[in-house]
C-alpha positions as CSV (number, residue, x, y, z in Angstrom):
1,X,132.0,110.7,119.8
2,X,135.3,109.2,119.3
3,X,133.8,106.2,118.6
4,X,131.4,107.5,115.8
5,X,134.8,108.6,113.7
6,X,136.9,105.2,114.6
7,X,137.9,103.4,111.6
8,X,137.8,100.3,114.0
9,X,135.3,97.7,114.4
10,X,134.9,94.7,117.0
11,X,133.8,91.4,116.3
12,X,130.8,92.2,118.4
13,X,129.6,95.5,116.2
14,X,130.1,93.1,113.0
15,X,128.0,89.8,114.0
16,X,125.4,92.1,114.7
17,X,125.5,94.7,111.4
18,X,125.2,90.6,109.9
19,X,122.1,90.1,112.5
20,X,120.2,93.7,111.0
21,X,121.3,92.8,107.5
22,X,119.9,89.0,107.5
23,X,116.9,90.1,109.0
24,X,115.9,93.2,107.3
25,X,116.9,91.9,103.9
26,X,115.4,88.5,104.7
27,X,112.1,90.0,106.2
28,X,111.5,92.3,103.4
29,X,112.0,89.5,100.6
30,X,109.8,87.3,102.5
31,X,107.2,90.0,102.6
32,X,107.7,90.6,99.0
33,X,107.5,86.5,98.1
34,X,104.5,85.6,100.7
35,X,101.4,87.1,98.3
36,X,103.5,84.9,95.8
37,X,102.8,81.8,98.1
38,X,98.8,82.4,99.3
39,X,98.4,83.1,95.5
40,X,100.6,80.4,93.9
41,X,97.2,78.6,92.3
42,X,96.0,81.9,90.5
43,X,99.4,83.1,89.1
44,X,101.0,80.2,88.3
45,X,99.6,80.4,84.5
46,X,100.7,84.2,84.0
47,X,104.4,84.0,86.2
48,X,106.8,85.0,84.1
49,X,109.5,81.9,82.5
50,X,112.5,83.3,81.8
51,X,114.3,80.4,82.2
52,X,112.1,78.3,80.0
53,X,111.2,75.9,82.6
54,X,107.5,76.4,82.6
55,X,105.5,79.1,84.6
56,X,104.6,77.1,87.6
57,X,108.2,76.0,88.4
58,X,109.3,79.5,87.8
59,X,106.8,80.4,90.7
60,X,108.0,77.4,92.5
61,X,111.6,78.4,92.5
62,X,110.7,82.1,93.3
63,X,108.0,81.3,96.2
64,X,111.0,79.2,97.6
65,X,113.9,81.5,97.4
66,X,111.1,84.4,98.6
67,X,109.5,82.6,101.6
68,X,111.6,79.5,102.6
69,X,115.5,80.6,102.3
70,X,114.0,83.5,103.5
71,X,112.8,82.4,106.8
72,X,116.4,80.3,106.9
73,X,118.2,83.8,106.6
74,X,116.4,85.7,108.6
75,X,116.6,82.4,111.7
76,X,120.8,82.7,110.5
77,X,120.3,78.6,109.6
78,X,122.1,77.5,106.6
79,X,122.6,81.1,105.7
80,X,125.0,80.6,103.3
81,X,123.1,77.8,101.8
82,X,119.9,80.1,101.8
83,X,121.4,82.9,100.4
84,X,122.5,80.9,97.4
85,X,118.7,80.3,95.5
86,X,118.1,84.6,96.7
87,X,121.5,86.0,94.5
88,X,120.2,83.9,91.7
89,X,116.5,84.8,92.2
90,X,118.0,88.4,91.9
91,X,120.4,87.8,89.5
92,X,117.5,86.6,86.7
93,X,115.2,89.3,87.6
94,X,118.2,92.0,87.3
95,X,119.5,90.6,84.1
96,X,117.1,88.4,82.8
97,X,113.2,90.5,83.3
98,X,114.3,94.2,83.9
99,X,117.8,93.5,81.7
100,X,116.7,96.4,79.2
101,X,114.8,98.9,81.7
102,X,117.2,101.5,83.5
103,X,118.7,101.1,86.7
104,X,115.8,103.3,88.6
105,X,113.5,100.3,87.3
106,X,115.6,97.4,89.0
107,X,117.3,99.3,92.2
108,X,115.6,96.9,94.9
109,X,116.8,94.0,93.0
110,X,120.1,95.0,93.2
111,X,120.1,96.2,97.0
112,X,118.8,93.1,97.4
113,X,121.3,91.4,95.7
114,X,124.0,93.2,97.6
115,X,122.9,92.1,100.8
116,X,122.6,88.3,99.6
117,X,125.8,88.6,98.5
118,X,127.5,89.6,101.3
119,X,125.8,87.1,103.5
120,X,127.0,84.6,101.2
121,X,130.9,85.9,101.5
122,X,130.4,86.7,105.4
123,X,127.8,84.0,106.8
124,X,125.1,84.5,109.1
125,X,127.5,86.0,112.1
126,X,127.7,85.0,115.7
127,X,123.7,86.1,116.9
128,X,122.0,83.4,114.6
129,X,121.6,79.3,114.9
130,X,124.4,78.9,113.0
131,X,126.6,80.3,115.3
132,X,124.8,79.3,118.2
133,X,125.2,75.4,116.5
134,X,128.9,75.9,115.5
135,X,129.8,76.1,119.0
């Protein structure tokens, strides 16, 4: 019970609250970005371009931050790397496609955000290939 109320914290506790975060996070955007993928052909007209690149790289760029750094985060390989393409991915669709809607229209976006954002400050942790590579 002691424990519960500590303000302390253990190198152990932390690499694995990064473990739950990269794969949660990194399973749920996958899940969000794979219909993306298996559908890329029949949306890839209509996706939106707020970058004004064209609608099927916009798709392109999404499918990969969605699916492929995904899959990266979720394995702890390149996470930092990974998580890079996901805080911008988030960043347009916060800012750029749901800039003028109310918060309670873009809330996943920004959890999502958060979490990419502190995988990108903290890396991947010790229970992931990166740490099982670094060593």
């Amino acid at each position: 019970m002691r424990k519960l109320f500590s303000a302390g914290y253990t190198n152990g506790a932390v690499s694995f609250s990064m473990l739950v975060l990269r794969v949660v996070s990194g399973g749920l955007i996958l899940l969000h970005g794979w219909p993306k993928l298996i559908n890329f052909t029949a949306k890839m007209n209509s996706f939106p371009d707020p970058l004004g690149v064209g609608h099927k790289i916009s798709l392109g760029m999404v499918v990969f931050a969605e699916v492929f750094c995904a899959v990266l985060l979720i394995m702890g390989l390149l996470t930092r790397l990974a998580s890079v393409p996901l805080v911008i991915c988030m960043s347009v669709i916060i800012f750029m496609i749901h800039g003028k809607d109310p918060v309670s229209e873009k809330e996943m976006p920004i959890l999502f955000l958060a979490a990419f954002v502190t995988l990108l400050f903290t890396g991947p942790g010790k229970f992931s290939l990166d740490g099982a590579l670094g060593k």
